[in-house]
C-alpha positions as CSV (number, residue, x, y, z in Angstrom):
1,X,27.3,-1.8,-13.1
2,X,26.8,0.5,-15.9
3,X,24.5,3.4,-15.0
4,X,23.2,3.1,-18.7
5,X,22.1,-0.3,-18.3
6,X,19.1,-0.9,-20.1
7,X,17.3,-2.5,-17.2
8,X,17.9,0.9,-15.1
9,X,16.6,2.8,-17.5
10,X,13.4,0.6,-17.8
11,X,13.2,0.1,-14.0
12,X,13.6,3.9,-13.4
13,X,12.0,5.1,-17.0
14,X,14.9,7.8,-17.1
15,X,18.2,8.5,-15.8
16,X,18.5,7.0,-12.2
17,X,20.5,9.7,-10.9
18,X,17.3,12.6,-11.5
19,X,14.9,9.6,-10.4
20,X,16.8,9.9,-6.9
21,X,16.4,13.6,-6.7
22,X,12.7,13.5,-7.3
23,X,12.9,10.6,-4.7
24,X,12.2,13.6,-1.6
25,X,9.8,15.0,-3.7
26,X,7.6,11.5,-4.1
27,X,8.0,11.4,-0.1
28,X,6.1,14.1,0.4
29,X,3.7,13.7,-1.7
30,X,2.8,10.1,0.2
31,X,2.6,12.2,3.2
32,X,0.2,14.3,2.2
33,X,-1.8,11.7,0.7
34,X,-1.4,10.1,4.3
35,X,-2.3,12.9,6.3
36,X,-5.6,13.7,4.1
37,X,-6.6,10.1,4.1
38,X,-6.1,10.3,8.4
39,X,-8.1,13.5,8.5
40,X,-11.2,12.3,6.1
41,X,-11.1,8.6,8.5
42,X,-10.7,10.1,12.1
């Protein structure tokens, strides 16, 4: 499949291959997310 395909590019909103660097990035921002939500709960 072409890496240009339009439906990437729409599914991603921009090249896939930066979207999967950022990927570690959006990781750990869910984690913090999780671990502030666990603190404010317990």
């Amino acid at each position: 499949m072409d890496p240009r395909d339009p439906r990437l590019v729409c599914m991603w909103g921009e090249d896939p291959l930066r979207a999967e660097e950022k990927r570690p990035i959006v990781a750990a921002v869910l984690v913090a997310v999780l671990c502030v939500v666990l603190m404010i709960l317990v």
